[in-house]
C-alpha positions in Angstrom: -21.7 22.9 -1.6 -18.5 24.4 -0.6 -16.8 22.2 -3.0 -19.0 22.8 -5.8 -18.5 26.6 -5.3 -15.1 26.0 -5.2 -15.2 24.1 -9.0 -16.3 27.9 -10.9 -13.3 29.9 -11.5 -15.4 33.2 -10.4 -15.0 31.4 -6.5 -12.3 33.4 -6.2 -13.2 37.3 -6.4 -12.7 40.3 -4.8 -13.5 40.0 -1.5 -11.3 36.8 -1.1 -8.6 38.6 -2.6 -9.2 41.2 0.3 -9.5 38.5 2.8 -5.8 37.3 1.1 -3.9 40.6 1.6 -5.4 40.9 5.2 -4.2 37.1 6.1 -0.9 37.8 4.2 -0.6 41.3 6.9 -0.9 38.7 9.8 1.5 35.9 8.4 4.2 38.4 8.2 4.1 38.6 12.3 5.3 35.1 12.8 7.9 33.3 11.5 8.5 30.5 8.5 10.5 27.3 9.3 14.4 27.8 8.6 16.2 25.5 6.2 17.5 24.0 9.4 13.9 23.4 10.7 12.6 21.9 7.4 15.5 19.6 6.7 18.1 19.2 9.2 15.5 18.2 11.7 16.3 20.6 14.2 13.1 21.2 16.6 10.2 23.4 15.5 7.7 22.0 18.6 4.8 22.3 16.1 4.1 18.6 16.6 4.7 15.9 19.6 5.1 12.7 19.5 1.7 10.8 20.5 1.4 7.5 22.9 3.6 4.8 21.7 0.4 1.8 21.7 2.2 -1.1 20.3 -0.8 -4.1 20.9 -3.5 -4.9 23.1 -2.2 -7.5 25.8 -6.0 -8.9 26.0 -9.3 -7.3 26.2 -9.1 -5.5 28.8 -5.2 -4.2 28.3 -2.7 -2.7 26.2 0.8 -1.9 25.8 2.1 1.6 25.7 6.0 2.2 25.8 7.4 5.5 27.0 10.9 6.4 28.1 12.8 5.7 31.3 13.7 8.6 33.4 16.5 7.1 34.8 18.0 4.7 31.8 16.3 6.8 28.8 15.6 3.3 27.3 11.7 2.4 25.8 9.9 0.3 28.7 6.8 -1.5 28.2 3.7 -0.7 30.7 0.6 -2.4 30.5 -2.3 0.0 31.2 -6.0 -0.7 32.5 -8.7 0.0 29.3 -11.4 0.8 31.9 -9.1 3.2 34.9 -5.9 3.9 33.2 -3.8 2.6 35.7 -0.4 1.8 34.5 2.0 -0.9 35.6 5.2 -2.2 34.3 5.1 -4.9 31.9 8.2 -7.5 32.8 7.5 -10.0 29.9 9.5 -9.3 26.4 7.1 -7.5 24.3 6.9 -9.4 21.3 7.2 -13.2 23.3 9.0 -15.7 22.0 10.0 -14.8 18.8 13.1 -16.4 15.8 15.2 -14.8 13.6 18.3 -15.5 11.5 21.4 -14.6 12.6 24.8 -15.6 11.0 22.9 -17.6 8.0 21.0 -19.8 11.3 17.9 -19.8 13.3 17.8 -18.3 16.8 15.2 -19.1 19.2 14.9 -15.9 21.8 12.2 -17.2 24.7 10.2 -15.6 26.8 13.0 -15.2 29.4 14.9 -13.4 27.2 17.0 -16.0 26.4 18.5 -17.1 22.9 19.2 -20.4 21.4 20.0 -21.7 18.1 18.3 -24.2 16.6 20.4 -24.9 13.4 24.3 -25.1 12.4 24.3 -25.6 8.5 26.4 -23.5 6.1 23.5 -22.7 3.5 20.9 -19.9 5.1 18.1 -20.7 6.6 15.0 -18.2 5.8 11.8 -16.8 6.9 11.6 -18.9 10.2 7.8 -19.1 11.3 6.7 -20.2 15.2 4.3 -22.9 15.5 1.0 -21.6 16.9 2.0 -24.3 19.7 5.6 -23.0 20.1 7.2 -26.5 19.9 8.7 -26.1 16.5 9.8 -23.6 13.8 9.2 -24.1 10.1 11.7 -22.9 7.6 13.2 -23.2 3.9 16.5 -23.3 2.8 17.9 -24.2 -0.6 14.6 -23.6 -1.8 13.6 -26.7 0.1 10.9 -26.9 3.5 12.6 -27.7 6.8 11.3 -27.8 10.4 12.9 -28.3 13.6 12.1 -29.0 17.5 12.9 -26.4 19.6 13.3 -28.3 22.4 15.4 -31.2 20.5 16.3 -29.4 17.9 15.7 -32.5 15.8 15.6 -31.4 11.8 12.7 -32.3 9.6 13.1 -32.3 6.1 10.1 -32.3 4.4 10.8 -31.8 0.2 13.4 -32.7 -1.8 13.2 -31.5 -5.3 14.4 -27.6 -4.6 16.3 -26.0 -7.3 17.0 -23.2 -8.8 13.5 -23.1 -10.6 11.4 -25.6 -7.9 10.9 -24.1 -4.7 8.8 -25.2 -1.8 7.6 -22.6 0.5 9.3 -20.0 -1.0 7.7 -18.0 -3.3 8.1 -17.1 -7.2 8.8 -13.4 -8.0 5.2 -13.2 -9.4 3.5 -14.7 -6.6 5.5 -12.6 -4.0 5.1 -9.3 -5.7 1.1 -9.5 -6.6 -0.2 -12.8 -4.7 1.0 -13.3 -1.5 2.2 -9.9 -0.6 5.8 -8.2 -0.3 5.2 -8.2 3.6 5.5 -12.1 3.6 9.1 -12.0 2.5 8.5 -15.1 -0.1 7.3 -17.2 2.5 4.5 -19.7 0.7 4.0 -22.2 4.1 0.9 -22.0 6.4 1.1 -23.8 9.8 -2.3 -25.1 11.1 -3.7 -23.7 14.4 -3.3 -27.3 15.8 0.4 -27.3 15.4 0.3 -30.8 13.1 0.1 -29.9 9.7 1.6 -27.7 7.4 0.5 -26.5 4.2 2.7 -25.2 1.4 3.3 -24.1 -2.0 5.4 -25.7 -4.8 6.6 -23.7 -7.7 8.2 -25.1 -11.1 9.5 -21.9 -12.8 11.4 -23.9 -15.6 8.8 -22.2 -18.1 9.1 -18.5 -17.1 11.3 -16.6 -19.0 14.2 -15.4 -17.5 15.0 -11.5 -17.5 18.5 -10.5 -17.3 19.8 -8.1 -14.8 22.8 -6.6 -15.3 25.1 -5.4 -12.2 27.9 -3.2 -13.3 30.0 -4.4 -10.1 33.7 -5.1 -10.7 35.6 -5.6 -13.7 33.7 -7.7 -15.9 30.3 -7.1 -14.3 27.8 -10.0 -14.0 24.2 -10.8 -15.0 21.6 -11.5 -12.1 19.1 -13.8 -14.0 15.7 -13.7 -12.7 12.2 -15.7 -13.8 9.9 -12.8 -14.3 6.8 -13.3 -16.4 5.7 -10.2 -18.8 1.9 -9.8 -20.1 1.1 -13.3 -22.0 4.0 -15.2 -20.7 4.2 -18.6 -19.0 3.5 -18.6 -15.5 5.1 -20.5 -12.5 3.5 -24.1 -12.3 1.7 -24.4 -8.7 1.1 -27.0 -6.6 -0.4 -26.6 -2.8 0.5 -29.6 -0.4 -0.3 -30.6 3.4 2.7 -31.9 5.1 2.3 -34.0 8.4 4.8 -31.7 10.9 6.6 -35.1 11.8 7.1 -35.8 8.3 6.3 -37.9 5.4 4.3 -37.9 2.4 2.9 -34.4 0.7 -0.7 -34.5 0.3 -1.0 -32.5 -2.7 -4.5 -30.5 -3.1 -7.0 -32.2 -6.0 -5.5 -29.8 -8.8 -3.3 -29.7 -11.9 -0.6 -27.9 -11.8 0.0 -27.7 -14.9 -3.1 -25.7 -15.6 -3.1 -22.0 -17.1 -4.4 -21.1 -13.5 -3.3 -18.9 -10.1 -4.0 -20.0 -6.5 -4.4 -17.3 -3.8 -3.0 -17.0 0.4 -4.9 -20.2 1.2 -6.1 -20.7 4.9 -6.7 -23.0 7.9 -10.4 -23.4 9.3 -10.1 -23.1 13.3 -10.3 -26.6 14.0 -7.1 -27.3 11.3 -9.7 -30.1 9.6 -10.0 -27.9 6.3 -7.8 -26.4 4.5 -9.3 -23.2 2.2 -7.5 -22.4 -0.8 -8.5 -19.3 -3.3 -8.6 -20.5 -7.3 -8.4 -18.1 -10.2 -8.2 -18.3 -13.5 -5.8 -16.8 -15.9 -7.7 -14.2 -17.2 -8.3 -13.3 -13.7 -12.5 -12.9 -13.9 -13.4 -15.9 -11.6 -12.4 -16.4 -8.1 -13.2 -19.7 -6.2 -12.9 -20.5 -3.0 -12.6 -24.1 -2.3 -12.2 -27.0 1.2 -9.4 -29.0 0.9 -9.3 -31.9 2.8 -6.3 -32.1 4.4 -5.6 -36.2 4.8 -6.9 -36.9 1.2 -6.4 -33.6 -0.9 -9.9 -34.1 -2.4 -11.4 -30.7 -2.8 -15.3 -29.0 -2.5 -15.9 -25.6 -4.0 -17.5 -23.5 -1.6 -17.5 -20.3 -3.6 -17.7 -18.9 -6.8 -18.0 -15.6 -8.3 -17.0 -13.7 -11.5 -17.0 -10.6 -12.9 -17.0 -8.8 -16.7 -13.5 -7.0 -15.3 -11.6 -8.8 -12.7 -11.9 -10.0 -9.2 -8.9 -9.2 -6.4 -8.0 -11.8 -3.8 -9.7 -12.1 -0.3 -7.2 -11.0 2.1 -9.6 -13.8 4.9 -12.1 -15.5 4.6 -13.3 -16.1 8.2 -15.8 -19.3 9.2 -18.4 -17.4 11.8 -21.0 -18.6 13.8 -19.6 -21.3 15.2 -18.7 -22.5 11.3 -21.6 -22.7 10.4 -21.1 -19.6 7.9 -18.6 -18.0 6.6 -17.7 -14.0 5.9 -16.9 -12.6 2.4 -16.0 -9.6 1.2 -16.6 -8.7 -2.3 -16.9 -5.8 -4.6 -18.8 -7.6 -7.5 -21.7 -4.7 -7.2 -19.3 -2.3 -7.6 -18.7 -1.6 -3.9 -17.1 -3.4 -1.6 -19.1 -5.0 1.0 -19.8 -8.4 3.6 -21.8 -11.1 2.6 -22.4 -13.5 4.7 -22.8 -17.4 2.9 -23.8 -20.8 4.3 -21.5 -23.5 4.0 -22.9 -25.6 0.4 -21.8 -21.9 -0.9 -25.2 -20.2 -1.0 -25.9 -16.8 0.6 -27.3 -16.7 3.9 -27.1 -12.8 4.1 -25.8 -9.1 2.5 -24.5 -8.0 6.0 -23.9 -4.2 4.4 -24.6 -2.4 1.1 -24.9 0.4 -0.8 -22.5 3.3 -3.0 -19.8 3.0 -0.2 -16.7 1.1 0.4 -15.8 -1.7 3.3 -12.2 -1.1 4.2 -11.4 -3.8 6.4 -13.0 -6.9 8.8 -11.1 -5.3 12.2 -12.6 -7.7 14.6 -15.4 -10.4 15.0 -17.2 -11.3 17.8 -18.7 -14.6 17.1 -20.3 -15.0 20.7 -22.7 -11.7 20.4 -22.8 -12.0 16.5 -21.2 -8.5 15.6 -18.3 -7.6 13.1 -16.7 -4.6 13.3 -15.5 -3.4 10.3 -13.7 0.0 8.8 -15.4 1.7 5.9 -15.0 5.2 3.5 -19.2 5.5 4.3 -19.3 9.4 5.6 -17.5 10.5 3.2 -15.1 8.8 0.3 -12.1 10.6 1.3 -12.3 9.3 5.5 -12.4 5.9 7.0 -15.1 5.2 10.3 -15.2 2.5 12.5 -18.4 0.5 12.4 -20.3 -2.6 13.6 -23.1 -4.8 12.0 -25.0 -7.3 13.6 -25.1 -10.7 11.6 -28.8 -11.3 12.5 -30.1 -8.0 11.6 -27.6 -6.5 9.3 -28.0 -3.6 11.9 -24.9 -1.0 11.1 -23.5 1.6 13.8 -21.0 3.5 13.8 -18.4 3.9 16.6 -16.3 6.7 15.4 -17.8 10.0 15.5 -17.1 13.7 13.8 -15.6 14.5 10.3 -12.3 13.0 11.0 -10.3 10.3 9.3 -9.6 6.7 11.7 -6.9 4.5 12.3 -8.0 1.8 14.8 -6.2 -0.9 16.7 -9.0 -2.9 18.4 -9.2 -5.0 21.2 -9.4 -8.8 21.3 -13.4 -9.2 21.5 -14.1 -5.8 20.6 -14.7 -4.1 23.7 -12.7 -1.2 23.1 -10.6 0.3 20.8 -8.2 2.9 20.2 -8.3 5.5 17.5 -5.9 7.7 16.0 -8.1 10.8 14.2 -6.9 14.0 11.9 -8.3 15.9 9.4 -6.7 18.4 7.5 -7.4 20.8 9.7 -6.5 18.9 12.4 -3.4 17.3 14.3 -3.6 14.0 14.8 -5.6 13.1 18.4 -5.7 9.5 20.2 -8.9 8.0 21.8 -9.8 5.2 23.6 -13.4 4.3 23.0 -15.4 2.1 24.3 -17.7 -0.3 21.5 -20.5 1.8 21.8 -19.2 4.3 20.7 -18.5 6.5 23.8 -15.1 8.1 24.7 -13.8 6.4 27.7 -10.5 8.6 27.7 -8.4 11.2 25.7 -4.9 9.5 24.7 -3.2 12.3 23.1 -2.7 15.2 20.8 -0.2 15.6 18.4 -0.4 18.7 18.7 2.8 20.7 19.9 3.0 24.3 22.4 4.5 26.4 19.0 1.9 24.9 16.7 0.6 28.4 16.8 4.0 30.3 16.5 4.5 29.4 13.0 3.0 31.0 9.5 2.0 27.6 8.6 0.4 27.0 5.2 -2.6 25.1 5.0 -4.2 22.3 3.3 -7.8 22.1 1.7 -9.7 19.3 0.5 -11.3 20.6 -2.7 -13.2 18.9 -6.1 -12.9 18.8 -9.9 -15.3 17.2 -12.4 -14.1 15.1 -15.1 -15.1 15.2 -18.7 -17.9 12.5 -18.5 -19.1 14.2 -15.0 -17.6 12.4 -12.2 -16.9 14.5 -9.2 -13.3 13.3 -7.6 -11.3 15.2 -4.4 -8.1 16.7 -4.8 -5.6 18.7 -2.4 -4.5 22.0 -2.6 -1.3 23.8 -0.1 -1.4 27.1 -0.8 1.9 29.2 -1.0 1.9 31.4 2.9 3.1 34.1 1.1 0.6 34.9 -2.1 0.4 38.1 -3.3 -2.9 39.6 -5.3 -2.0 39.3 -9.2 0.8 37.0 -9.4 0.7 33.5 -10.3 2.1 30.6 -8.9 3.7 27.6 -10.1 2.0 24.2 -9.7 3.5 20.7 -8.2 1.2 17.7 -8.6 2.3 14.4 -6.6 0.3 12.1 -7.4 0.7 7.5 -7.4 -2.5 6.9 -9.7 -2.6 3.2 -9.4 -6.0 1.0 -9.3 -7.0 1.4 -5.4 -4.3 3.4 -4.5 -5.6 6.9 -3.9 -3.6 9.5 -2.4 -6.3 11.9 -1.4 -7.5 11.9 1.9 -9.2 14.2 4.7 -6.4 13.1 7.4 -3.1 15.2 8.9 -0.6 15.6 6.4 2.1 18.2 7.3 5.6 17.8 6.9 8.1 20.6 7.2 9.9 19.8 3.3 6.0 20.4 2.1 5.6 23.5 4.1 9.4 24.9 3.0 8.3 24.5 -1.1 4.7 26.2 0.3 7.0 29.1 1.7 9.0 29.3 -1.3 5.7 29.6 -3.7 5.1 26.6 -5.1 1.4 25.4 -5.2 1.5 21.9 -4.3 -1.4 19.6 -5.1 -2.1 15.6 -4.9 -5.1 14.5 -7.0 -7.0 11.0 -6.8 -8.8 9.7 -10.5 -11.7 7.6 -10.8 -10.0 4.5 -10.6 -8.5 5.7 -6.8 -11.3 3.9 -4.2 -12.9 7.4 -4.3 -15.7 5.8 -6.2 -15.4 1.9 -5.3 -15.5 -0.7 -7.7 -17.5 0.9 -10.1 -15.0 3.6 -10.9 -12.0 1.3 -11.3 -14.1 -0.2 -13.8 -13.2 2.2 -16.3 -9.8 1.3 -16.9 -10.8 -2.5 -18.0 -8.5 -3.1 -21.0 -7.2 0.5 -21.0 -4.6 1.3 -17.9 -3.8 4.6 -18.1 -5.7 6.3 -20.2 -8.9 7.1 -17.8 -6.4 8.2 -15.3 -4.7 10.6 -17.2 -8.1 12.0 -19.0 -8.9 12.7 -15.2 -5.5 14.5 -13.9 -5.6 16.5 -17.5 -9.3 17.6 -16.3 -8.1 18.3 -12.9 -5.6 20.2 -14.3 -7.4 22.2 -16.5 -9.1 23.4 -14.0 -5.7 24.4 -11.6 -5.1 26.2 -14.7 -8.3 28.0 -15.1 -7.5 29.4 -11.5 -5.8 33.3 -10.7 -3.2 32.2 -9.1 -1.8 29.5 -11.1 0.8 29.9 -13.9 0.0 27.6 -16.5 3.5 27.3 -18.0 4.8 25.7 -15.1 2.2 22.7 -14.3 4.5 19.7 -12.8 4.2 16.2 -12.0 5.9 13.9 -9.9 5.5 10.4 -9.1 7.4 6.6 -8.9 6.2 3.5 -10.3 2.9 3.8 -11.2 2.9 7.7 -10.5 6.4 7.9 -12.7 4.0 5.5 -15.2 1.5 8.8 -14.8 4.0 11.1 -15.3 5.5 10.1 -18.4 1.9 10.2 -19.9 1.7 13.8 -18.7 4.3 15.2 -20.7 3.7 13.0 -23.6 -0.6 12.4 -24.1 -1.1 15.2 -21.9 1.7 17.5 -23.3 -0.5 20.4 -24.2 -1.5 20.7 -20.5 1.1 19.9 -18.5 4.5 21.4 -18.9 6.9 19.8 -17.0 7.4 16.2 -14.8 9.7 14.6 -12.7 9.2 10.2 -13.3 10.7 8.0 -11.1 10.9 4.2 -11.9 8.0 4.4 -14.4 6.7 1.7 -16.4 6.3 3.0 -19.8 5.1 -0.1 -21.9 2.4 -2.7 -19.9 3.6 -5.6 -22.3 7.2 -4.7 -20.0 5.1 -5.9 -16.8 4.5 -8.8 -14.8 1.7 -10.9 -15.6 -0.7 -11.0 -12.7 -1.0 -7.3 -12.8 -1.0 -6.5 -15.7 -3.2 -8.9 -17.4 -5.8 -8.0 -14.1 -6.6 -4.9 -16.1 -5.5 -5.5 -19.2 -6.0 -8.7 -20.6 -3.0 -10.6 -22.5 -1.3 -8.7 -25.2 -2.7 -11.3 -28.0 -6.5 -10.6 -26.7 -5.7 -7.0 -26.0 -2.9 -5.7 -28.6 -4.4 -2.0 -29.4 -5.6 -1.3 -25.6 -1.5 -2.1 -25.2 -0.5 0.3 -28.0 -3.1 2.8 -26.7 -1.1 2.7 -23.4 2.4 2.6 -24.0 4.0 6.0 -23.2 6.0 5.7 -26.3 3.0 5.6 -28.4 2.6 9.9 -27.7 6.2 10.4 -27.5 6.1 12.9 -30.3 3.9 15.1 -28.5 6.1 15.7 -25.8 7.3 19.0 -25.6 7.9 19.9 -22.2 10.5 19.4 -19.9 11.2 15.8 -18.2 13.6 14.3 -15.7 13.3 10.4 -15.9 15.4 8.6 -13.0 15.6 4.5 -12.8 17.5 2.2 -10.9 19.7 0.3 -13.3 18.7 -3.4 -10.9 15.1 -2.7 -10.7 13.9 -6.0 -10.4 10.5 -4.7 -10.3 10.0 -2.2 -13.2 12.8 -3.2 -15.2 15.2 -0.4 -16.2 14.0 -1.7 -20.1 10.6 0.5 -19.8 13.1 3.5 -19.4 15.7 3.0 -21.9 12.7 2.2 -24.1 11.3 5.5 -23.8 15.0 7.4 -23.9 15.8 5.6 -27.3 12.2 6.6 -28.7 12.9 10.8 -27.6 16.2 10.3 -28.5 15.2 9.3 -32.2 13.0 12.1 -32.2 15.4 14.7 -31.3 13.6 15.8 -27.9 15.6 17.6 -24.9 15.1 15.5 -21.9 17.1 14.6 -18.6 18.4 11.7 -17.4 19.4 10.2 -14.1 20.1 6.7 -13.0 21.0 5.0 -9.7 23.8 2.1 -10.1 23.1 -0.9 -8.8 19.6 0.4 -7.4 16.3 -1.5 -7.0 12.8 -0.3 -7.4 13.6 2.8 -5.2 16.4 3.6 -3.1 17.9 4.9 0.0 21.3 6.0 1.7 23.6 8.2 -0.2 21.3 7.8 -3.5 18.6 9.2 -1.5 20.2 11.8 -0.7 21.7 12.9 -4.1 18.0 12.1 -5.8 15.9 14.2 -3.7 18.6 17.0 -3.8 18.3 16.9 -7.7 14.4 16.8 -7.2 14.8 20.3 -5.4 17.0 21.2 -8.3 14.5 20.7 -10.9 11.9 22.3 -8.7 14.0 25.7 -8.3 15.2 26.1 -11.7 11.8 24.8 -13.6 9.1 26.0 -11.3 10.5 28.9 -9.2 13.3 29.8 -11.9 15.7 30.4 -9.6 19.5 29.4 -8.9 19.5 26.1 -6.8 20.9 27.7 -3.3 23.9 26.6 -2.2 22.6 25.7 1.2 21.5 22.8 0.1 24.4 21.5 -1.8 26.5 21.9 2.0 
């Protein structure tokens, strides 16, 4: 209800405005944060560090690191779940682990001691431990390689790599929207029995190559990369089972040459199946299918489709005792866990209803329970919960109005949670899997927490146009004053599942400096966040972008209805897909929003790769006036505003074409803009380029939104 009150421009009257002068009185008794406080890190003890937990050692105990009196140095302890009784842990904490050093692999062991494993001029990359620890898998020149640690006998596996055939290392494409950016290109899959490898083969001879060009040097040079745009050839694809003491490729029953995507395949516990995800190209029907390993001949276990799309399954695991196996799937417009016999029909709907499954944390095959993370109390926290896969019986394990981060133990007997909201500083639990604190881990909490005039943040809601109710977050200024209005900064990301909004700890001293200084500052989630599952995202089929920026034009029509707000400075901010956001601002929503800061912003989808894009909106032939509708450049004559568009000229992601695009289109029409790019720079950037970016971002904030002069402390 409090929300809903909060929705009617009357919510704020005179008594609040009394209860604003009187809470203005007692901020001026303590102090804000210095300059030197909110950006030179000096010490403000508002917040402490909590317990360093980096894994659970077994079921019964985890690893905690924590200072050294004597050395100063991080040490390991292994503490008791059940007494908390702490005793050094002697063993390296990560095991034996590899790495490349010097363009070779290392092996560090157990003992702490390193040895290298290969002597070869060309770099070896993304070295991979057997589950056995008898070998390491790796690729170099684009080719697949093992070797024996204990030998160190080579085993060359392809031949063919090139510069457009690689095997086990990925294609652009596949790293950036398949596989993942956290598997570093790697596209090989050791089975848990140590014997078999499966991997990926890639023929990118028919993906167009983009040019990227370096300014380096004299003459400057091109770096020419295959990246497909909407509607272009895709990587050819190929997934193979390699024996790990060599031989012939078993190549999975497909063609390659097929307009088709495969997704992170997997191993079945006993390495005898192989499970590799399907999709087609338009990306509306996912299969799952066996692979048998020794023959390649394949069985489709799964199948479903959808009138949008369908995302990949980041597991699917074979439970009790593999004789079923565990799906989740948002094809009802939620996500939720299915549970399906082997021949691919469903055995059971383990959870349902107008709420979202996060995550599978943990399964307990023996006592038939999954524990699981979901948004189910509310859309804007995640709870711990576990069902039983007899009953479907849910419970939840995480308790209060607080948002969860859990690391769980192996089997599930415990778990440890890290829980904020807004309101409250991040706290650590241990808890046991009923549910039940067993101890207190920390509070982030620090002794001056209370000395400060620290702003706060709220968790409020706006309607859209066609009556959806989505969250937002407001920081108020510390220092408002009855009457006078304050300007309005709007960070916001704004891709499909991406939301930004949520009911967890969120201070940072920059945020609470630009709070001090009176700048509202607000981050908004539209309907195609997770806020509404599914369902919401389904909007946007065919149309990315325009939903989204219908909503944040709602949601700021309303920040504009408010007192307090000046409605001739409404700002936002954002990179990639927020920059993407931002650009629409000041163009399709120029009448609303007045000024925007875009950071590596696609500004035309037919610029973008192919799996993403073509997810939500089709190809460009089947889809060529939801494109136009779109494109940035499209609205460019309603912009009117005031925007700073910054790119980095190598962006290999976004290419630095969407923004000269857009500059060539407000150039022609005579608009005032700014300009700002990064040499050399990829999608983002750090070091000095941070530095300079962020201090122009607090530039454009001052002279925009505060209208002041940019203060010369900064510029030190």
């Amino acid at each position: 209800m409090r929300s809903e009150q909060w929705l009617k421009p009357t919510s704020i009257g005179g008594v609040a405005l009394l209860l604003l002068a009187t809470t203005h009185l007692d901020a001026q008794q303590k102090p804000d944060l210095t300059f030197e406080e909110a950006f030179k890190g000096k010490a403000t003890h508002i917040s402490k560090p909590l317990p360093a937990i980096r894994e659970w050692v077994d079921g019964e105990h985890y690893l905690e690191m924590r200072p050294d009196a004597a050395t100063g140095r991080m040490q390991a302890w292994q503490i008791d779940a059940r007494t908390g009784n702490a005793t050094i842990y002697t063993a390296p904490v990560d095991g034996p682990s590899v790495e490349v050093r010097d363009k070779d692999v290392f092996y560090k062991a157990a003992d702490g001691n390193s040895t290298r494993l290969t002597n070869d001029a060309a770099e070896e990359k993304n070295p991979t431990l057997s589950p056995d620890g008898k070998y390491v898998a790796f690729t170099r020149n684009n080719d697949l390689y093992s070797v024996e640690i204990a030998t160190k006998k080579e085993t060359r596996y392809t031949t063919d790599g090139s510069d457009v055939i690689y095997n086990g290392w990925a294609s652009w494409v596949y790293y950036e929207e398949i596989l993942g950016r956290p598997t570093r290109y790697r596209a090989f899959w050791w089975s848990p029995n140590s014997r078999q490898i499966a991997y990926m083969h890639f023929n990118d001879s028919k993906v167009p190559v983009f040019p990227i060009y370096s300014e380096k040097g004299q003459h400057g040079y091109l770096e020419n990369t295959r990246y497909p745009k909407a509607g272009d050839p895709n990587p050819a694809v190929k997934v193979g089972v390699v024996p790990v003491s060599g031989g012939a490729t078993i190549w999975a029953d497909f063609n390659e040459n097929d307009d088709q995507y495969f997704g992170m395949p997997f191993w079945t516990d006993d390495s005898q199946q192989l499970c590799i995800q399907w999709m087609n190209r338009g990306q509306d029907n996912l299969k799952i299918y066996s692979i048998n390993p020794n023959s390649g001949a394949k069985k489709e276990i799964y199948d479903e489709k959808q009138k949008t799309w369908i995302d990949w399954f980041d597991a699917v695991p074979f439970v009790q005792n593999g004789k079923s196996f565990l799906i989740q799937s948002d094809k009802t417009g939620w996500s939720h866990l299915y549970l399906y016999n082997l021949d691919g029909s469903l055995k059971k709907q383990l959870t349902s209803g107008n709420w979202t499954v996060k995550e599978v944390i943990d399964i307990d095959d023996k006592n038939q329970v999954i524990y699981f993370t979901a948004r189910k109390e509310a859309s804007t926290r995640f709870d711990l919960y576990k069902v039983n896969m007899k009953t479907a019986a849910i419970t939840r394990l995480t308790s209060g109005d607080y948002n969860n981060s859990i690391k769980m133990a192996p089997g599930g007997k415990y778990f440890i949670t890290t829980y904020s909201n807004l309101q409250t500083p991040s706290k650590m639990a241990l808890v046991d899997n009923n549910g039940k604190v067993v101890r207190e881990l920390g509070d982030s909490k620090g002794e001056r927490f209370d000395n400060y005039n620290l702003a706060k943040t709220e968790l409020k809601t706006y309607k859209t146009r066609d009556g959806l109710t989505l969250p937002l977050t407001i920081t108020m200024p510390v220092h408002m004053e009855p009457g006078k209005k304050y300007p309005i900064l709007i960070s916001i990301y704004g891709g499909p599942n991406a939301g930004t909004v949520y009911d967890t700890w969120k201070f940072t001293p920059v945020q609470q400096w630009w709070a001090q200084e009176g700048v509202i500052q607000v981050a908004i989630d539209n309907r195609s966040s997770g806020q509404l599952g599914k369902m919401g995202m389904n909007y946007i089929h065919r149309k990315l972008g325009i939903h989204e920026i219908e909503d944040y034009i709602d949601a700021a029509m309303w920040l504009r209805s408010q007192p307090w707000a000046d409605g001739s400075k409404i700002c936002m901010t954002g990179g990639s897909f927020g920059g993407y956001m931002t650009c629409m601002a000041l163009t399709y929503g120029a009448d609303v929003f007045t000024h925007g800061m875009a950071n590596f912003a696609v500004t035309d989808w037919q610029l973008y790769d192919s799996h993403y894009t073509e997810r939500y909106m089709d190809t460009p032939a089947e889809n060529p006036e939801g494109y136009k509708a779109t494109a940035v450049m499209t609205y460019a004559d309603k912009y009117k505003g005031l925007i700073r568009i910054t790119h980095g000229t190598m962006d290999d992601n976004v290419h630095l074409q969407n923004c000269i695009q857009l500059v060539d289109k407000l150039e022609n029409l005579n608009k005032h803009f700014e300009l700002m790019v990064y040499p050399g720079e990829r999608h983002g950037w750090g070091g000095l380029k941070s530095v300079h970016s962020a201090g122009e971002s607090y530039r454009f904030i001052y002279n925009n939104l505060l209208s002041k002069a940019y203060p010369g402390q900064f510029q030190q």
